[in-house]
C-alpha positions as CSV (number, residue, x, y, z in Angstrom):
1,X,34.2,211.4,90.0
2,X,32.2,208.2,90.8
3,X,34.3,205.8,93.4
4,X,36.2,203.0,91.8
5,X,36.5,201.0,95.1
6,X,33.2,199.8,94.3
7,X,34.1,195.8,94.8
8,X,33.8,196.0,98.3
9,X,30.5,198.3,98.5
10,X,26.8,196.0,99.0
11,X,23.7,197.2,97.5
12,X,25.1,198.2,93.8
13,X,23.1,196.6,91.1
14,X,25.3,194.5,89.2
15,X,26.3,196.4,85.7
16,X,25.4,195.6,82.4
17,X,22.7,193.3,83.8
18,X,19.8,194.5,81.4
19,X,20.0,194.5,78.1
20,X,17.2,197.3,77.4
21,X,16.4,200.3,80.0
22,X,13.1,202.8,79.6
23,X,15.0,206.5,80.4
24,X,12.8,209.7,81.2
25,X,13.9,213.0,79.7
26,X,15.1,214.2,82.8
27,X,17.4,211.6,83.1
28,X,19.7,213.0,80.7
29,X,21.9,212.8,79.9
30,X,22.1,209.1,80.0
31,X,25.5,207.1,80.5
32,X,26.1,202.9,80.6
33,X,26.6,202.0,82.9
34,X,24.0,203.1,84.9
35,X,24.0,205.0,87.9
36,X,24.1,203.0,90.8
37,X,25.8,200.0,89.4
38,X,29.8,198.4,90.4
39,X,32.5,199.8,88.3
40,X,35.5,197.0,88.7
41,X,33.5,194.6,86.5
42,X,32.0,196.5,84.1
43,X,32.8,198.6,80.4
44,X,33.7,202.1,81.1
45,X,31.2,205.1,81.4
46,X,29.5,206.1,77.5
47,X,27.1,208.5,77.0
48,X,24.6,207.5,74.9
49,X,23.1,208.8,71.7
50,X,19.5,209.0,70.4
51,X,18.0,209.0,67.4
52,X,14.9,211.0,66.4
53,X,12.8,208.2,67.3
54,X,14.3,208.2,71.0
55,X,16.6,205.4,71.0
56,X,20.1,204.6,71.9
57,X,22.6,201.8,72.1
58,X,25.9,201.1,73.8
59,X,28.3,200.4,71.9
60,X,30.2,198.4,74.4
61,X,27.5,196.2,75.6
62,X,25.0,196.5,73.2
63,X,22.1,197.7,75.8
64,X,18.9,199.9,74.0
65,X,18.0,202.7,75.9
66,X,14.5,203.8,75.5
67,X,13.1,207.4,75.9
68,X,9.8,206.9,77.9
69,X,7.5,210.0,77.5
């Protein structure tokens, strides 16, 4: 379970910050936020779908995720 104290931790990418990330394959399954980013002031975790064409949105935030091959 990721740590929800995560207000007083420094170095965590702020969430939600991008509004389009480029994924590999290997980083699925893919969840927004991302890994590595503060939890107090953010959505909660979704997994994200992709099409056929190897795309996804969030449907909290509205971020694109982007399959790179």
């Amino acid at each position: 379970m990721p740590n929800p104290n995560t207000a007083t931790q420094t170095g965590l990418k702020q969430p939600n910050a991008q509004n389009r990330y480029e994924v590999r394959c290997s980083d699925l399954p893919v969840h927004c936020p991302m890994p590595g980013s503060s939890l107090w002031n953010s959505h909660p975790r979704v997994f994200i779908a992709f099409d056929s064409n190897g795309r996804g949105r969030c449907s909290y935030c509205g971020a694109e995720y982007v399959i790179k091959i």
